[in-house]
Z-matrix of the N, CA and C atoms (Angstrom, degrees):
N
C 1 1.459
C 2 1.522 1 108.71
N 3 1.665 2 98.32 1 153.68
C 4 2.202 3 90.47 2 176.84
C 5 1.022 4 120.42 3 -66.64
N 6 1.040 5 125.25 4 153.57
C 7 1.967 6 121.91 5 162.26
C 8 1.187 7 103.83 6 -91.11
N 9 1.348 8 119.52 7 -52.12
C 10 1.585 9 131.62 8 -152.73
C 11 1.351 10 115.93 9 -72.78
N 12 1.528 11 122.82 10 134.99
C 13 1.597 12 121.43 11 175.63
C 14 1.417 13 125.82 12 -53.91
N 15 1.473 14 111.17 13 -3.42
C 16 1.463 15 124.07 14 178.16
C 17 1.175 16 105.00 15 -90.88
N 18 1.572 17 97.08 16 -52.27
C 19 2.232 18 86.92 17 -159.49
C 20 1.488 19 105.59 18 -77.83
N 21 1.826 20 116.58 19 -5.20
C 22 1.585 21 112.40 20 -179.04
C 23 1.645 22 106.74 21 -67.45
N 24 1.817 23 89.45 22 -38.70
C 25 1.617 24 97.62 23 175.09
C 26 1.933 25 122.01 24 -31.95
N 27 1.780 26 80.69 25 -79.43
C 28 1.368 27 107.09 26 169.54
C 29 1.652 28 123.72 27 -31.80
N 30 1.417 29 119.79 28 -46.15
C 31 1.111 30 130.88 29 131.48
C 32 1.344 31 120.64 30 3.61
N 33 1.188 32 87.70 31 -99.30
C 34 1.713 33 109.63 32 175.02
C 35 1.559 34 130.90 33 -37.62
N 36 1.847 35 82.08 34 -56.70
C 37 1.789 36 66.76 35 177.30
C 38 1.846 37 110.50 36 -96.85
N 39 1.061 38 115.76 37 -1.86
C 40 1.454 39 93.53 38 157.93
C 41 1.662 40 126.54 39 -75.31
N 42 1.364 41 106.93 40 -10.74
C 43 1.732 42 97.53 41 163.33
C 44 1.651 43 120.32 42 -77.20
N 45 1.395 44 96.74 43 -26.81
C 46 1.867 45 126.65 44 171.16
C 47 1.906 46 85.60 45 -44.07
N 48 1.137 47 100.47 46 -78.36
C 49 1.603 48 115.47 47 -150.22
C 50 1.634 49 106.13 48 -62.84
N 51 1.512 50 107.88 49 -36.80
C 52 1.635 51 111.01 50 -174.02
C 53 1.720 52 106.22 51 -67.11
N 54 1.563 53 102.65 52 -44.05
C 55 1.746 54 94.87 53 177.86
C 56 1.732 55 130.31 54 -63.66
N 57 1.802 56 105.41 55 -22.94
C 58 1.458 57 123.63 56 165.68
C 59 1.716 58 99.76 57 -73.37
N 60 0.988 59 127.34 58 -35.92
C 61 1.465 60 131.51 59 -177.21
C 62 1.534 61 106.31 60 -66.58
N 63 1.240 62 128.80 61 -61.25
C 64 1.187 63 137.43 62 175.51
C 65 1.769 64 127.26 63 -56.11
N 66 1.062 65 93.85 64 -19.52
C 67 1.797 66 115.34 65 -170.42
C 68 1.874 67 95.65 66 -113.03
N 69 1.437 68 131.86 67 3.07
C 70 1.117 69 139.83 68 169.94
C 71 1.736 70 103.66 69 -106.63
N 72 1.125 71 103.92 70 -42.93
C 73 1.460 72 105.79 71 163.68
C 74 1.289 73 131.40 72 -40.91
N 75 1.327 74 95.47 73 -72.29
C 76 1.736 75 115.73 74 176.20
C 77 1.500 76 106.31 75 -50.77
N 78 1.120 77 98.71 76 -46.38
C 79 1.544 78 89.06 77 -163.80
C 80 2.200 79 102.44 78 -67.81
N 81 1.067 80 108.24 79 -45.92
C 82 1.562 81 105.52 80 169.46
C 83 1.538 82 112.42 81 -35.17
N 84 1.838 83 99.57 82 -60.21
C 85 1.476 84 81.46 83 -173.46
C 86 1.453 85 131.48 84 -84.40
N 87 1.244 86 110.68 85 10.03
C 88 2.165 87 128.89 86 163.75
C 89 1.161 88 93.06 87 -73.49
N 90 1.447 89 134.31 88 -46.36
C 91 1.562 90 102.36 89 -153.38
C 92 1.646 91 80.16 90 -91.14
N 93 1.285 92 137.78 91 -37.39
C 94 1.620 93 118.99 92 -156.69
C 95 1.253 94 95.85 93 -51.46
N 96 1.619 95 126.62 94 -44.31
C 97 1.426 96 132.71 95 -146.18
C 98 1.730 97 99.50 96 -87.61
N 99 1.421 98 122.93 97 -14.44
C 100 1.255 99 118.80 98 153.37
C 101 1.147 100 146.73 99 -84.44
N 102 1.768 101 98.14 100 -10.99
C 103 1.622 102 95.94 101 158.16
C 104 1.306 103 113.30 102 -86.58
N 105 1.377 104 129.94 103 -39.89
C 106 1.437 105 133.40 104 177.29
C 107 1.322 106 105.44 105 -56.49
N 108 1.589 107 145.75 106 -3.65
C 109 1.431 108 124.26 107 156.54
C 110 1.465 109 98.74 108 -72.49
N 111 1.796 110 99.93 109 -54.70
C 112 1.536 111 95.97 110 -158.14
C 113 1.817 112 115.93 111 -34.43
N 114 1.241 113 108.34 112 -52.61
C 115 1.181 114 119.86 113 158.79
C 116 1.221 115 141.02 114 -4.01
N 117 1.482 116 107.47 115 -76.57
C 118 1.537 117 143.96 116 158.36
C 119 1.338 118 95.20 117 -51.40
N 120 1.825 119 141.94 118 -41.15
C 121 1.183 120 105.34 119 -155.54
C 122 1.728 121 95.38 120 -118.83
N 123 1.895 122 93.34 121 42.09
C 124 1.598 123 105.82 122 -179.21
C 125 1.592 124 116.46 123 23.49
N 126 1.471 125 110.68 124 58.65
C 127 1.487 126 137.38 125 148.51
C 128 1.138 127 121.23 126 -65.70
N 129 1.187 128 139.51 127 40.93
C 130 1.737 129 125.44 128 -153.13
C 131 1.598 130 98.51 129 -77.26
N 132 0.898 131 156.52 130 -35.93
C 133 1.668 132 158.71 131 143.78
C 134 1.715 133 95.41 132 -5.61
N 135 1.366 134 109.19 133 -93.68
C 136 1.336 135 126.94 134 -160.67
C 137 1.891 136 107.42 135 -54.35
N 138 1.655 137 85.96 136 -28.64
C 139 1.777 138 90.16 137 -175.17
C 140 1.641 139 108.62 138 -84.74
N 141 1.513 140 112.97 139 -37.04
C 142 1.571 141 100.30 140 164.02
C 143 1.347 142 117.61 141 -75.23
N 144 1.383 143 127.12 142 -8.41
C 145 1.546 144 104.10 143 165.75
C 146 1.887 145 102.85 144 -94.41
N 147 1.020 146 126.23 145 42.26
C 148 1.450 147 122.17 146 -168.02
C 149 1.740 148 92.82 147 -120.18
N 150 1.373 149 87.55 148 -45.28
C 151 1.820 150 95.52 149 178.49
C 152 1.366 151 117.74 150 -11.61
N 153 1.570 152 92.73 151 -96.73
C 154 1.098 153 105.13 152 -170.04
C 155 1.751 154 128.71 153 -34.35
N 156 1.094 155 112.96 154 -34.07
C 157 1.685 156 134.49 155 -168.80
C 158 1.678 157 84.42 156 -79.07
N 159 1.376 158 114.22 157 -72.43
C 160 1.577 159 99.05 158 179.76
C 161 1.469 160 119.43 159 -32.25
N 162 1.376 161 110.39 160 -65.95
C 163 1.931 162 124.37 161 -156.40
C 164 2.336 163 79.35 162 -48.06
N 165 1.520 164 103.49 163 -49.15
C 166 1.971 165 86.38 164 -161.21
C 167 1.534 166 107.05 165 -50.79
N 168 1.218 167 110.13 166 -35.66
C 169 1.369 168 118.61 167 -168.79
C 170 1.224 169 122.33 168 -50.62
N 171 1.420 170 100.85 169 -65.07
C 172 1.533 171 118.10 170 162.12
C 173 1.515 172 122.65 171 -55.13
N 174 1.265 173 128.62 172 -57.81
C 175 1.277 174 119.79 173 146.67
C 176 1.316 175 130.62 174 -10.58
N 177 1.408 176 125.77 175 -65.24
C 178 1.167 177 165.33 176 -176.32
C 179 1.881 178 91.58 177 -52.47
N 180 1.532 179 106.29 178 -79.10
C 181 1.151 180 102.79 179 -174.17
C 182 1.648 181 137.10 180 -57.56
N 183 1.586 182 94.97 181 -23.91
C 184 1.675 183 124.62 182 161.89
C 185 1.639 184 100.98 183 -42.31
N 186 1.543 185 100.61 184 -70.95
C 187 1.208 186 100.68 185 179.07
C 188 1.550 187 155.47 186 -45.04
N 189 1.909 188 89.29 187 -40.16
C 190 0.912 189 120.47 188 172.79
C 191 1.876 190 112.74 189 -72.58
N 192 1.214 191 106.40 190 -12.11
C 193 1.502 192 120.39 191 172.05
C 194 1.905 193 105.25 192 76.89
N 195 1.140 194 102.79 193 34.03
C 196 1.668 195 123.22 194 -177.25
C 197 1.643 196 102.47 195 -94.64
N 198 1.251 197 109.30 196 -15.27
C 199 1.726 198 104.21 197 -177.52
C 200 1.721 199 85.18 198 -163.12
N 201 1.525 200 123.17 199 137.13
C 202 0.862 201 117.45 200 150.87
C 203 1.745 202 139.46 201 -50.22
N 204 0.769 203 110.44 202 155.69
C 205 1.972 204 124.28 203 175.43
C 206 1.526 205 113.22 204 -19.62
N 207 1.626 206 89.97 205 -63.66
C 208 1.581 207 122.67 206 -163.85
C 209 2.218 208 103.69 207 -63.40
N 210 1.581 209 90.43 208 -40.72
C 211 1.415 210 105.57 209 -174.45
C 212 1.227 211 120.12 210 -62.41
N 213 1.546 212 95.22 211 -36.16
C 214 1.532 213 95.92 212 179.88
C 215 1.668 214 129.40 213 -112.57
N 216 1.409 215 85.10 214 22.70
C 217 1.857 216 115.87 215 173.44
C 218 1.408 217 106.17 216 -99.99
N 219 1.666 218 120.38 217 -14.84
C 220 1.024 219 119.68 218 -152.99
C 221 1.626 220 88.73 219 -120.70
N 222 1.306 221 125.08 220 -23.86
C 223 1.541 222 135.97 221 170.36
C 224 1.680 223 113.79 222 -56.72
N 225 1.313 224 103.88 223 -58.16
C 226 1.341 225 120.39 224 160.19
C 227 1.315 226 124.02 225 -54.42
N 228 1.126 227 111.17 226 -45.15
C 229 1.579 228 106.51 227 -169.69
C 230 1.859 229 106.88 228 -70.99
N 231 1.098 230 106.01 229 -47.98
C 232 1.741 231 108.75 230 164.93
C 233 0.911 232 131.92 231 -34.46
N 234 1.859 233 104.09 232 -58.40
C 235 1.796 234 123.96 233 -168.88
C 236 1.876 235 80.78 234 -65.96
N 237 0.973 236 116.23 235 -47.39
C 238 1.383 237 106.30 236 -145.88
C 239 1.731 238 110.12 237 -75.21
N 240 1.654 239 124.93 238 -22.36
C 241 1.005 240 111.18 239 -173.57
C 242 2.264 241 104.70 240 -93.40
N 243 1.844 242 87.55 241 -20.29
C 244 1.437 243 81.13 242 175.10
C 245 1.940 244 120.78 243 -64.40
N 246 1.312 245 107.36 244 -34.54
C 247 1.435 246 110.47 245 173.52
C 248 1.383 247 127.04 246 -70.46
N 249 1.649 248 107.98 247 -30.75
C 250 1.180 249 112.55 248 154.17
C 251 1.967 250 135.97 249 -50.53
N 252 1.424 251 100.14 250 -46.14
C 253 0.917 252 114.84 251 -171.68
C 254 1.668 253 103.99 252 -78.09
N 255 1.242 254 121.71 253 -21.92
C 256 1.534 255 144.79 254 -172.29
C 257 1.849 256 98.27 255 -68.17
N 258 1.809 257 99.52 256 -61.41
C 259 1.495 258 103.08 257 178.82
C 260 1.850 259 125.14 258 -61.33
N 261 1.599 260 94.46 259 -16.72
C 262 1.672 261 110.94 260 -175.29
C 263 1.402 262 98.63 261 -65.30
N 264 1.479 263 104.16 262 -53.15
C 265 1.571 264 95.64 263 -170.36
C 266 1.675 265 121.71 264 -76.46
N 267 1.388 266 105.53 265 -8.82
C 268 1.645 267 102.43 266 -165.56
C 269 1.415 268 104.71 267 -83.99
């Protein structure tokens, strides 16, 4: 356990930061997992207006260092050619 008035600190706010970390998470993976129904239930309406709100999210979480760069270049790039390809056929 710490002794020191610093590392109790430190302590602290890394439980501070892990519960904002964890509740930034979740929420990424609800909305990913809500466009990928829309998807599945070939919504392309509801799923191109979903976009945009996803891409901030993900962005967001990039930023937030919750998913790497690459992860969430690679999140986008999927959602985006499967919905695309979704609106081609409808």
């Amino acid at each position: 356990m710490a002794n020191t008035v610093s590392s109790l600190k430190r302590i602290r706010i890394t439980e501070r930061r892990t519960a904002i970390n964890r509740i930034r998470k979740t929420r990424l993976r609800h909305q990913i997992r809500a466009i990928r129904r829309l998807i599945e239930q070939k919504d392309a309406a509801a799923a191109g207006k979903m976009l945009p709100e996803t891409f901030s999210l993900v962005d967001k979480a990039a930023k937030w260092g919750i998913i790497k760069k690459n992860t969430a270049s690679r999140y986008k790039s999927r959602v985006t050619l499967r919905v695309r390809k979704m609106t081609a056929t409808a």
